[in-house]
N, C-alpha and C positions, 0 to 999 in steps of 0.2 A: 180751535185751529192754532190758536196761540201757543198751547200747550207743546200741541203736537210738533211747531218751528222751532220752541224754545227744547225740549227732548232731542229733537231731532241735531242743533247745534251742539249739545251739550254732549251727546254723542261725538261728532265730528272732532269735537276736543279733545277728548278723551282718544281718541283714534292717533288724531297729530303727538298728542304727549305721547303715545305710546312707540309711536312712529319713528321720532328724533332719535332719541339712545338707540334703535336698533339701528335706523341708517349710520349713526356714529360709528356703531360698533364694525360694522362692516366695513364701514372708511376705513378705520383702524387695523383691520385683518389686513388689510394689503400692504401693511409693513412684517418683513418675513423679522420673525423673532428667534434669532439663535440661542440656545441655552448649553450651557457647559456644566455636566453632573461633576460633582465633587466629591473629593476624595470621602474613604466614611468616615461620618461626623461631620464632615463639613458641607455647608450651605453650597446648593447651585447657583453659578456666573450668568447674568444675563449679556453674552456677547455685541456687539456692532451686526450692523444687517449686512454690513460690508466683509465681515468674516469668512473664509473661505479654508476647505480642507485642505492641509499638507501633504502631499503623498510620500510614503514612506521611503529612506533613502536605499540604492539600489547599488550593485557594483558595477564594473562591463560584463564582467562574467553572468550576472542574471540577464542583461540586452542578450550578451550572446547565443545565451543556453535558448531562449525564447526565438530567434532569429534562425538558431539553427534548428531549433525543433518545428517552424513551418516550413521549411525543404523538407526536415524528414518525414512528416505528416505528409506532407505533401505525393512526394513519391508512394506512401501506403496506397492514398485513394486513388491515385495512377493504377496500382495493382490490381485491386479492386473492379476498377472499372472494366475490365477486361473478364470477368466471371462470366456476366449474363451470355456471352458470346462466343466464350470457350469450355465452359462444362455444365453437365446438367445433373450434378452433385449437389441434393436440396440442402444437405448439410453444410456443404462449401457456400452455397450460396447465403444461408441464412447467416455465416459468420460474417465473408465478405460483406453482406450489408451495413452489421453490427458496427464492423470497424469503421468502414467509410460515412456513417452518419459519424458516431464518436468522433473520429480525428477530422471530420470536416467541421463541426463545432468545435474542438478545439485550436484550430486554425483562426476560425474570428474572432475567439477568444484574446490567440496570442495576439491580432494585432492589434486589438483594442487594447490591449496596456502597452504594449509598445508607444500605440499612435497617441496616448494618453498623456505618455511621458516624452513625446517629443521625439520617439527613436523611428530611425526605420527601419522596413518591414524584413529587409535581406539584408543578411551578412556582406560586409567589403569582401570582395575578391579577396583582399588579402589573409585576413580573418582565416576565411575558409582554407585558404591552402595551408595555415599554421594549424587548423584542429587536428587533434590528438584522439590517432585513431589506435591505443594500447588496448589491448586486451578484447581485439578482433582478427587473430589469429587468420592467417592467411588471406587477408581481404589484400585485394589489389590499390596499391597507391600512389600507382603512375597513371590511371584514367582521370582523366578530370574530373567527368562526373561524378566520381567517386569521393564525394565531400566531407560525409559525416558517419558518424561509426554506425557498421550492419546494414549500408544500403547499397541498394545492388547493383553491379554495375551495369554496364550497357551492353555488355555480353549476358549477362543473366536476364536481362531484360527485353534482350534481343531471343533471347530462347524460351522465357515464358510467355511471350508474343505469339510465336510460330508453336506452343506446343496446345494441343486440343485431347478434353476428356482424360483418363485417368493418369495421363504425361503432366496435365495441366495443373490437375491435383495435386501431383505430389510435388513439382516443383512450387506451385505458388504457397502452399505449406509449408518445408523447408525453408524458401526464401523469405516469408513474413516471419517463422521464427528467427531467424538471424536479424532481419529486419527489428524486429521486439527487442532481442536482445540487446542492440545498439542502442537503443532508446533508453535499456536500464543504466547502459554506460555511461549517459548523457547525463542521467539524473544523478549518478553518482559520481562523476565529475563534478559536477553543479556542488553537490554540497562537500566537495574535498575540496571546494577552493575557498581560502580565510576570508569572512567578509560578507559570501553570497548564499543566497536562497535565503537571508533576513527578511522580504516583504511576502506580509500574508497571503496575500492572492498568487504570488509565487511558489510558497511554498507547500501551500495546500493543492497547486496544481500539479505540480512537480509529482507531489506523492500520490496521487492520483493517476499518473500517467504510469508510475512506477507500478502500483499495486493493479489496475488493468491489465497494462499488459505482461505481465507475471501472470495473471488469469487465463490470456487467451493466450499463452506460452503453451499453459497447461491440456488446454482445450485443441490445439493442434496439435500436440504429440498427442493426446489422445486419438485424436480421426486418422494418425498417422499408423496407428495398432501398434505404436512403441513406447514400451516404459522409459522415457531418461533418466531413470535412477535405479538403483538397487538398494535398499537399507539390509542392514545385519545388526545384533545385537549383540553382546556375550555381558555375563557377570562375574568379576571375578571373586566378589565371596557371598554365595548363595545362601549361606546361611549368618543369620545378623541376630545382634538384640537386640531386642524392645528397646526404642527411643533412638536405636542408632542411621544411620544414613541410610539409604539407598537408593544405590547408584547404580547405573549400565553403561557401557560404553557402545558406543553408537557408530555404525562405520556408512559413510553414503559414498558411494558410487557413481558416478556421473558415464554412465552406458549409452550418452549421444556424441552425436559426431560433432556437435560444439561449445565451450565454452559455457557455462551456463553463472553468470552474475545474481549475486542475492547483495540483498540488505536483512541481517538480522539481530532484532535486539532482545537484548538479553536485561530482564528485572532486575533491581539489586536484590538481593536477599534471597528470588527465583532463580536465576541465570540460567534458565531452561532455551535451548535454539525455537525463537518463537515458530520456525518451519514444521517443525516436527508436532503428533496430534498421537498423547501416549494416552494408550486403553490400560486401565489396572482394574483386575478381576480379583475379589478374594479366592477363600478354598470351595466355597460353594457358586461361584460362574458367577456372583453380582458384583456389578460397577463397583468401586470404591470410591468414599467420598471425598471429594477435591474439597481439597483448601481454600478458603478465601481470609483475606487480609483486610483488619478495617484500614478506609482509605486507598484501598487498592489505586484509584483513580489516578491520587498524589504518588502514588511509588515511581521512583525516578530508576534509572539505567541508561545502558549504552549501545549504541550501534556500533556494528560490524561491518561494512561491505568485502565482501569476497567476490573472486571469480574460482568455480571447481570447473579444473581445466578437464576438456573430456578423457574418458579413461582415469581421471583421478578418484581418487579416493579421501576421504577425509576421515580423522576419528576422533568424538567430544565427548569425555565425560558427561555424560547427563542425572543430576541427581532428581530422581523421581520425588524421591520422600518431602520434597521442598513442597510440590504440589498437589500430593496425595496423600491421607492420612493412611500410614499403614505402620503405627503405634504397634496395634492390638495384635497378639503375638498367632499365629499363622499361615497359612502359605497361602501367595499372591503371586499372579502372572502377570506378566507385563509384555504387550505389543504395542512397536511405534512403527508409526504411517505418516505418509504426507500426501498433499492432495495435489490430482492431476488436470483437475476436469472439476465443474460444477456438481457433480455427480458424486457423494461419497461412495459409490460402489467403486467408484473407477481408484479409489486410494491405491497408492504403493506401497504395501505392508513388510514388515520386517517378519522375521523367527519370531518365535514366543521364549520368552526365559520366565525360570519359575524363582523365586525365592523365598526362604523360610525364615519369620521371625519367629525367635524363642524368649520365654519371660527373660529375664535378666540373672545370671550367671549361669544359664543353660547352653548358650553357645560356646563353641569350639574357637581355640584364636585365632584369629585372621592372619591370613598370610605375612603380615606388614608386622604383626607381632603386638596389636592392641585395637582394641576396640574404638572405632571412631565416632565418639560420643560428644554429642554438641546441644546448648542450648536449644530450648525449640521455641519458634518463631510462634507470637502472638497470634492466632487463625479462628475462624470458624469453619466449620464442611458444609458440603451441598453435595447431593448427587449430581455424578454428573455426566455427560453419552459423550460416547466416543467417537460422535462425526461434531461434535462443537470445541470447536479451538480457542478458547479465551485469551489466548496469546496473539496481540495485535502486531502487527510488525511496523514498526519504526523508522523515519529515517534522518531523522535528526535527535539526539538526547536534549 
């Protein structure tokens, strides 16, 4: 019996020892430990529990941009709302969904870093009546309601109200592209002003709202059965040497009836329009291998913002040879597209233009009176299809 008291104590101790350090340790956990990584090579900082995150410094113009993009969100999911009860377009319907969950979450979004940083949720009257509404051609700007760029007024809104079924369609189509378009205005404003779109969650949002609705730009002119663009091609020296450029010049068309705003950046070294999605075929119908660049990731360039006013036209040199190897002396086509719709069939295709390389002192001289002969860029190939665009578009360099 003795034994069995004396075990049975000796146990219980052995329990309490064990006991202590973990209840310690748990004490211990409930002081929050901040750590601070260090640069490389250098040792991590054990901060104060009292340390708290800085948030990053902002301008008015990023309050603004944010202030006025929940009006303009706001009014989309307005439009929206009005689907399930004026058309029974399952395709309309499944967009208007799309956008109205989208821009309803980006709504809460914007006013949690507004309310975050202290700001609030609406623009001052006054604010609003100074935004700048350039490069929204014929929008009215003596309605009040009429605040921010591409939204619509109270007579647009008075008529896609009263209009029902395939009235309802085409105007709420129409009016949310113009709608969209305003909101690229907005983004691009935002980063044409010195100073702003600097904080991350800004900026990442920003382009996001950019590169969207650029998407569902696409995707209503498509439902609308209208191309807004035309591309053409032409070459002016179809026949090249080996090792030398090759170039097309690129003509786009803006065949809608509004304004159409881009952001496009162009690689250094590349300088290809990241919009555009060129197919190069050799002499026997196969892909040619694209270029890649070690570090690609690191390669820096520039943003563009345009607006191709409707009925314009624009034309860029585009040097292919930057991003296709087409070295090896034969004849290669080339077609450029750009996309409309999520759908690569629904592409905008250009003409096809042929061009012939010949080994080296086999060609004829060029118009210009010399062979335009350039060092060649460090690269490896990869095959690669013609509905994948490796060219991301950009909105800050």
């Amino acid at each position: 019996m003795k034994a069995w008291l004396s075990g049975l104590m000796a146990a219980g101790t052995l329990v309490g020892l064990f006991t202590l350090p973990v209840c310690a340790q748990h004490t211990d956990s409930a002081t929050p430990i901040v750590v601070q990584p260090g640069a490389p090579g250098q040792p991590t900082r054990t901060l104060p529990p009292s340390t708290s995150a800085t948030l990053p410094p902002r301008s008015s113009a990023d309050v603004q941009f944010m202030q006025g993009m929940i009006m303009h969100h706001a009014q989309a999911v307005e439009m929206t709302a009005l689907i399930p009860s004026h058309t029974e377009n399952k395709d309309l319907r499944l967009l208007g969904a799309r956008i109205s969950h989208s821009q309803s979450e980006e709504i809460k979004f914007m006013k949690r870093w507004l309310e975050t940083r202290g700001e609030p949720t609406a623009l001052p009257m006054q604010d609003m009546r100074g935004m700048s509404m350039r490069g929204m051609p014929g929008m009215d700007m003596s309605s009040p309601p009429m605040l921010m760029p591409g939204m619509l007024t109270a007579k647009q809104m008075e008529a896609l109200k009263k209009a029902k079924g395939a009235e309802f369609d085409q105007l709420f189509l129409t009016g949310m592209i113009q709608h969209h378009n305003g909101a690229l205005i907005m983004v691009r404003q935002l980063f044409d002003t010195a100073g702003a779109g600097q904080d991350a969650e800004l900026f990442n949002f920003a382009t996001d709202v950019d590169s969207g609705q650029r998407a569902e730009i696409g995707i209503m002119h498509h439902m609308l059965g209208d191309k807004p663009f035309k591309i053409a091609i032409t070459v002016e020296n179809p026949t090249l040497v080996a090792g030398a450029d090759v170039s097309i010049k690129v003509s786009l068309t803006n065949t809608s009836n509004q304004g159409a705003p881009e952001g496009v950046m162009y690689k250094d070294g590349i300088e290809l329009d990241s919009t555009f999605r060129f197919e190069v075929r050799d002499e026997h119908g196969k892909l040619v291998p694209k270029r890649t660049y070690p570090h690609e990731e690191l390669r820096t360039g520039k943003v563009i913002f345009r607006t191709i006013s409707a009925g314009e036209t624009i034309t860029q040199e585009q040097r292919v040879s930057a991003l296709y190897d087409m070295r090896k002396p034969g004849k290669y086509t080339i077609q450029v597209s750009r996309g409309v719709s999520d759908n690569p069939k629904d592409d905008i295709k250009s003409n096809v233009v042929t061009v012939t390389v010949t080994p080296n002192g086999d060609v004829p001289a060029r118009k210009s009176g010399a062979v335009n002969k350039r060092p060649e860029l460090l690269f490896t190939t990869e095959i690669s299809s013609p509905h994948r665009n490796t060219e991301k578009t950009a909105f800050r360099s």
